[in-house]
C-alpha positions, 0 to 999 in steps of 0.5 A: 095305088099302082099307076095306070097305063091308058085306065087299066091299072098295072100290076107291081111287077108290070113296066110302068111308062118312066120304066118302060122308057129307060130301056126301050130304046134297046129292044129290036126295031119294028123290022124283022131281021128274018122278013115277016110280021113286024114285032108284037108290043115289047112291053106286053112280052116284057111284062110276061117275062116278068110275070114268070119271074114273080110266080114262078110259074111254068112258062105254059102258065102264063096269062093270054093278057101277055100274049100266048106262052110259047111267043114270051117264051120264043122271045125271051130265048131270043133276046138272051141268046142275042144279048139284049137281056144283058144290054138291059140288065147292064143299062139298069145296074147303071141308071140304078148307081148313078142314082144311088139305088145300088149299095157297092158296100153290101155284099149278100151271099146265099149260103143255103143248101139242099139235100140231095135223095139217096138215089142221088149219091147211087143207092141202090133203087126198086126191087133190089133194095131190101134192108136187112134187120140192123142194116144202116147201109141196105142190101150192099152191107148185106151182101158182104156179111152173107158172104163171110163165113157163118163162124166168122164175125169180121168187118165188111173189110174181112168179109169182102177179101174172104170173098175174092181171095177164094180159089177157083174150083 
């Protein structure tokens, strides 16, 4: 059963109190450093930044019990361009080592990749992509044979120096 902070139960992904307290300390003060209203709940935004990283959803998805999207998302750009992201994730990888949470013996390596779409590499896109029967590469190995000559069956290579060691008339 999840704990629950003042009655409403959190969610697994939500700081509890115990966690909440380890960092707190590290989020900006209530003073504005511009003037203006003092901060929001830290832990309210904490918690919608949270929620983005366990669904990954769109930051416009984010449930209104966090406050409104563009705010989680204006403070969350804050705080990684002023370093208190860092300053978090720094203090967590030592509370974690210290007690024996981290295993420096372990060492996971993301070998996954993902194919790319052959408008990716240039290929030729739309209208002009027209495969010719037997064709592999489309209208580009095309192109080269219907220029060779008709009695002439070389390579590509052939075909492309036929082409452009012509004279000019």
């Amino acid at each position: 059963m999840a704990p629950s902070k003042g009655g409403v139960m959190l969610r697994r992904y939500e700081l509890t109190n115990w966690q909440y307290g380890w960092i707190s300390d590290l989020l900006p003060h209530d003073d504005h450093p511009e003037g203006g209203h003092p901060w929001s709940d830290h832990r309210r935004f904490l918690n919608g930044i949270f929620w983005i990283l366990h669904t990954g959803a769109q930051w416009r998805e984010v449930p209104s019990r966090y406050g409104k999207w563009n705010s989680v998302y204006c403070r969350f750009r804050r705080w990684q361009r002023d370093g208190t992201i860092k300053k978090i994730l720094t203090r967590l990888q030592i509370v974690l080592d210290e007690n024996g949470f981290i295993d420096n013996d372990l060492w996971c390596i993301d070998g996954s990749n993902i194919r790319a779409s052959r408008s990716a590499a240039g290929a030729i896109q739309g209208e002009e992509k027209k495969r010719t029967p037997g064709s592999r590469s489309g209208q580009v190995a095309g192109r080269f044979r219907d220029k060779a000559s008709p009695n002439r069956r070389g390579s590509r290579h052939t075909a492309r120096l036929s082409s452009h060691a012509r004279p000019s008339t």
